[in-house]
C-alpha positions in Angstrom: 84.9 81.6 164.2 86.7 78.4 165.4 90.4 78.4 166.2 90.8 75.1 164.2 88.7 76.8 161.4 91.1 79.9 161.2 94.1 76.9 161.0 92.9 75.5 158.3 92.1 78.6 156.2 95.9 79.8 156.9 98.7 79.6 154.3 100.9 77.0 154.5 104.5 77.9 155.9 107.1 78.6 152.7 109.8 76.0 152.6 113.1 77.3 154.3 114.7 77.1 150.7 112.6 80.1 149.9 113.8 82.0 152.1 117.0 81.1 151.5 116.3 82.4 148.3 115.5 85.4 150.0 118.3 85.9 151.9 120.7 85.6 149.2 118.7 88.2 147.2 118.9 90.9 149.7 122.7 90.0 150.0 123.3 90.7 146.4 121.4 93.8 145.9 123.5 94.9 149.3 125.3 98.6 148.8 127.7 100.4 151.0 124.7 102.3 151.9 122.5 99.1 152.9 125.2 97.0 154.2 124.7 98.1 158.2 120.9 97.8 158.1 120.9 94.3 155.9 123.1 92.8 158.3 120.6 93.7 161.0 118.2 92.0 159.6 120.1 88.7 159.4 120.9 89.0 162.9 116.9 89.6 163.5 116.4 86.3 161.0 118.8 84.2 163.2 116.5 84.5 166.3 113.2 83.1 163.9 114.4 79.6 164.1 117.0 77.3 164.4 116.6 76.5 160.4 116.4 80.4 160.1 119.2 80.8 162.3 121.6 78.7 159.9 120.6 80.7 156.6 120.7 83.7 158.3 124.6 82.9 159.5 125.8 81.5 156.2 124.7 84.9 154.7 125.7 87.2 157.9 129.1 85.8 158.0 129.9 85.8 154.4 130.9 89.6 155.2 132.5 90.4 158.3 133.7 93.9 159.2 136.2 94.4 161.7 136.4 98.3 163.0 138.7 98.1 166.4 140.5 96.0 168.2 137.8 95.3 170.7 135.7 94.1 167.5 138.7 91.6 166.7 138.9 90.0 169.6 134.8 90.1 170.2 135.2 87.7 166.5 138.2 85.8 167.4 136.4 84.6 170.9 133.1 83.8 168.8 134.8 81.9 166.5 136.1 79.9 169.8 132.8 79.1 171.2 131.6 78.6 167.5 134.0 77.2 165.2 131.3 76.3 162.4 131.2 79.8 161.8 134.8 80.4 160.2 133.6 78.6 156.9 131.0 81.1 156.2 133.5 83.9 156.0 135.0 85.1 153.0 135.9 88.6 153.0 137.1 90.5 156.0 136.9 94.4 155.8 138.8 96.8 158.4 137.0 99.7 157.9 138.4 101.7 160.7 138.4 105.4 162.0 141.5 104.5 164.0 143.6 102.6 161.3 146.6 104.8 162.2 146.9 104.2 165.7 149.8 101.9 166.8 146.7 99.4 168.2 145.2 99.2 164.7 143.0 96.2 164.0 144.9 95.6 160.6 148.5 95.2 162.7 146.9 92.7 165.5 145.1 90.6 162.6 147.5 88.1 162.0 148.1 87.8 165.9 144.0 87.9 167.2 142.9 86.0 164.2 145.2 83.7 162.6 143.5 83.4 158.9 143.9 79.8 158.6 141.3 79.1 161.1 139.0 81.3 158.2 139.7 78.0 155.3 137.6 79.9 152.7 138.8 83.7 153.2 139.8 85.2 150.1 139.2 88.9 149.9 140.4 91.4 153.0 139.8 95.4 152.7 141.0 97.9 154.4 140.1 101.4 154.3 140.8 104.6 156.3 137.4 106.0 157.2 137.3 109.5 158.0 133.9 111.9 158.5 133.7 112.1 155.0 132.4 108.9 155.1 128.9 109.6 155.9 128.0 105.9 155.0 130.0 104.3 157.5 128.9 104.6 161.2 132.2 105.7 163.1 131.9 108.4 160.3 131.2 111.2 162.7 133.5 109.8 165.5 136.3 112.3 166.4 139.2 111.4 165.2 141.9 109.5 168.2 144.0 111.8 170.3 146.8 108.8 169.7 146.6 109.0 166.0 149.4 109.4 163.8 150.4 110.7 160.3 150.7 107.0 159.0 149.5 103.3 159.8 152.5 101.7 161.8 153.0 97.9 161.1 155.6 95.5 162.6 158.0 95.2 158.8 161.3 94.6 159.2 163.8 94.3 156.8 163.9 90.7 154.5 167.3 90.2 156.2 165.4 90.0 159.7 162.9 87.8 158.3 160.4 90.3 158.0 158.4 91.4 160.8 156.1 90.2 163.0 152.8 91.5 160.6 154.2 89.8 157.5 155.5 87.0 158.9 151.9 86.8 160.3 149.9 87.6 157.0 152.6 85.0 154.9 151.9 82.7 157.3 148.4 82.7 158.3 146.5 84.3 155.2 147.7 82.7 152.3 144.5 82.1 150.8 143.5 85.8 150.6 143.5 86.4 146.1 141.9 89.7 146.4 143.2 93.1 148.4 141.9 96.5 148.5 143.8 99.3 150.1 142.2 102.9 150.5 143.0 106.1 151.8 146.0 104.8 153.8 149.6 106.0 154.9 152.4 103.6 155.4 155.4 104.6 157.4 157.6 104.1 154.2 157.2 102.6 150.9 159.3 99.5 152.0 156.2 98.8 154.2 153.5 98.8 151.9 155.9 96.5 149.5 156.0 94.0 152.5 153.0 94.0 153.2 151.7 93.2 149.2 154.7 90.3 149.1 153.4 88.8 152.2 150.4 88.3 150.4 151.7 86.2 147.5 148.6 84.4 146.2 146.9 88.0 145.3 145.0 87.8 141.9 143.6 91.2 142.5 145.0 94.3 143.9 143.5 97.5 144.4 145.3 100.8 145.6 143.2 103.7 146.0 145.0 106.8 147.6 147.8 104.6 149.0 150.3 106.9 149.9 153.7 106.7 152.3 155.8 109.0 154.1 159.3 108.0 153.1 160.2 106.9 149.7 163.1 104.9 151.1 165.4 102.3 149.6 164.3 99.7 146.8 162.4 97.2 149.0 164.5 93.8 148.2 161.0 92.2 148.2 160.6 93.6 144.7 163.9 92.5 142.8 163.3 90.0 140.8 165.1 86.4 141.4 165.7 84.5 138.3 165.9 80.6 138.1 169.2 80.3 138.9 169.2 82.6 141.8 165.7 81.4 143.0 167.0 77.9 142.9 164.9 76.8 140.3 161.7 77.9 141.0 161.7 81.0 138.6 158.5 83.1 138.3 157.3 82.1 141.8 160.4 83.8 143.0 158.9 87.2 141.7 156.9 90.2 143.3 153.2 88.9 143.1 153.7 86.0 140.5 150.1 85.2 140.2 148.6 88.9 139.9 146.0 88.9 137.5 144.6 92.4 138.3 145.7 95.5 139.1 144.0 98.7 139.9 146.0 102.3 140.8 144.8 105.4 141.0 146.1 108.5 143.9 149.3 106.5 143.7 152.6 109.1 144.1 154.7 108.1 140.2 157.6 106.8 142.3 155.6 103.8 143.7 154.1 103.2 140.7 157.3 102.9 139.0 158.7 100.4 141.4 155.6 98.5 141.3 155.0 98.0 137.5 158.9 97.5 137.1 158.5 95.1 139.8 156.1 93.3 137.6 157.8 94.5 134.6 157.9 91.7 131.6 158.0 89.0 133.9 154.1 88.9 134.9 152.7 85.5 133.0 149.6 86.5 134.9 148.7 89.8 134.7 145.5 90.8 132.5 144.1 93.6 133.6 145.9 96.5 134.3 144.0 100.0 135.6 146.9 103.0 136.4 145.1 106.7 137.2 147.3 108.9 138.5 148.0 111.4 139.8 144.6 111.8 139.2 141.6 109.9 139.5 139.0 110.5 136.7 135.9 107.6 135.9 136.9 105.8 132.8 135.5 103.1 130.6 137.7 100.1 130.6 138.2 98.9 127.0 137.6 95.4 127.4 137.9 93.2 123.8 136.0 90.4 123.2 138.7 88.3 121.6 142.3 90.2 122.5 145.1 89.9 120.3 147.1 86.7 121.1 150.2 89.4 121.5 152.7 88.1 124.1 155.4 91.3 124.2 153.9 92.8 126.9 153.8 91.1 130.5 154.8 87.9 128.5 151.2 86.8 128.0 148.9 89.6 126.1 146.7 92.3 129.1 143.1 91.4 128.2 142.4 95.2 130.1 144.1 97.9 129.7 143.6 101.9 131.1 146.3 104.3 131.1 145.1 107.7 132.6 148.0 110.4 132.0 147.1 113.3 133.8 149.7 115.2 133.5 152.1 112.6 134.3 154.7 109.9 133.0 155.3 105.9 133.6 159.1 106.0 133.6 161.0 102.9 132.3 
C-alpha cells in the first residue's frame, strides 16, 4: 500500500488541549502510592514536544519534593537557568529520611531557596520518613550515622530577633497558607512555636506526631499583644491571626494547651478545629450545613469541631 495512502487513512493528531486534559486527570487521581511513577511520566511527556513539554511542566512542577540537600540545591540551580519554572510550583514537600540531621533540607530552605522567588507557593510539608514508609523511596535507606534524637533548626530567642530559619521562613515564605508537620522532633517546644509564628499567613495547620524534647519556657511568640501593646494593630499582633484550620492529633497535652490558649478567644478566624490526642483514632468530622451563628467561642462560631478524649483533658 502507498505511503501517502497510509497518511491519509491515519487519525488526525488530538489538539494539545486534550492532553492537557489528560494530564491534569492523571494529576488528580494522583495517591501517595502513584505520586513517584506519575511524575515519571510527565518527565517522559516533556521530551514529546515542545507544546508537550510546557503541559507536562505546568503539571510536574505543581508538586515538588525536596528529600536532601543535594535535591535543594539541584532545584534552586534549575530554577536559575529556568526561572519560568517557579510559577508552576505550589506546594513544596520535604519528605526526608535525614530530617534530623544538622544539614536537613527543611533548615537550608529559607537559605538555598528563598520562597519569594516561588510567587504562587502556598502549601510546604514536611514529614519524617522512616522504613515504615514503604511508599516513599528512601524508605528502605538506613537511617544516617549523623542523626540525632530531634530536627535542629537555627531559633533563637524573640529578643535576638529570631534565628536565622525564622528570620528566613518570615521573610521569604510569607505566602505559604497551609503547613503540615509529621512524625517530627524539635529540640524544644520553643522551636516548633517559632517555627509556626514565622509562618504567619497559615490558614491551615496540621500536626501529626509532632513531638519535642524539652517543654521549656512559654515561647514569648505565643502571648498575646493587645491593641495597646501591639500599637494598634490588635489581632494581627496574635499567634497565627489568620488560622482558619487546625488539625492535632500525637500532640503531648502540654503543647496543646499552649497552643489552643495561644489561640484562646482571640481567633476571629478559626473554623475548623480537629484535637486527637493522645491518641489518634479515624473520626467523622461533624460538619453542619448552616452552623449556629454563636460567637462565644473563638469570637466567631467553629464551623468544625472534633474533640477526641482518650483518656485525656484540655486544661484551661
Amino acid at each position: 500500500m502507498a505511503a501517502h495512502t497510509l497518511a491519509a487513512r491515519s487519525l488526525p493528531e488530538l489538539p494539545i488541549e486534550v492532553w492537557q486534559l489528560v494530564m491534569d486527570a492523571v494529576w488528580d487521581a494522583t495517591t501517595y502510592s502513584t505520586f513517584y511513577s506519575n511524575q515519571a511520566d510527565y518527565r517522559s511527556w516533556a521530551l514529546v514536544s515542545r507544546a508537550w513539554r510546557t503541559c507536562a511542566q505546568a503539571v510536574l512542577f505543581r508538586t515538588v519534593e525536596l528529600s536532601d540537600p543535594v535535591h535543594l540545591r539541584r532545584f534552586a540551580a534549575l530554577l536559575g537557568n529556568a526561572p519560568h519554572l517557579a510559577v508552576y510550583v505550589r506546594t513544596l514537600r520535604a519528605y526526608s529520611r535525614d530530617l534530623h540531621t544538622h544539614d536537613n533540607v527543611l533548615a537550608l530552605l529559607p537559605a538555598v531557596l528563598p520562597g519569594d522567588v516561588l510567587p504562587n507557593l502556598r502549601s510546604l510539608l514536611v514529614t519524617r520518613v522512616t522504613e515504615q514508609d514503604t511508599w516513599h523511596p528512601h524508605a528502605s535507606r538506613p537511617p544516617s550515622d549523623k542523626e540525632l534524637a530531634y530536627m535542629p533548626l537555627s531559633t533563637d530567642s524573640a529578643e535576638n530577633g529570631g534565628g536565622s530559619f525564622t528570620r528566613g521562613l518570615e521573610a521569604h515564605f510569607a505566602g505559604v497558607s497551609e503547613l503540615y508537620l509529621s512524625y517530627v522532633t524539635f529540640e524544644t517546644f520553643g522551636a516548633l512555636a517559632q517555627t509556626l509564628h514565622a509562618l504567619r499567613n497559615l490558614r491551615l495547620l496540621s500536626c501529626l506526631e509532632v513531638r519535642w524534647r524539652a517543654l521549656g519556657a512559654m515561647p514569648e511568640c505565643l502571648a498575646w499583644k493587645g491593641g495597646d501593646e501591639g500599637k494598634g494593630q490588635g489581632q494581627e499582633q496574635g499567634f497565627l491571626p489568620k488560622l482558619e484550620d487546625l488539625t492535632i492529633a500525637y500532640m503531648d497535652l502540654h503543647g496543646v494547651e499552649r497552643l489552643l490558649s495561644a489561640l484562646g478567644g482571640r481567633s476571629a478566624a478559626l473554623k475548623g478545629l480537629y484535637i486527637d490526642c493522645p491518641h489518634y483514632c479515624p473520626v467523622t468530622f461533624w460538619d453542619p450545613r448552616k452552623p449556629p451563628p454563636s460567637r462565644h467561642t473563638f469570637r466567631h462560631y467553629i464551623q468544625k469541631l472534633t474533640l477526641q478524649r482518650n483518656q485525656c483533658f484540655l486544661l484551661t
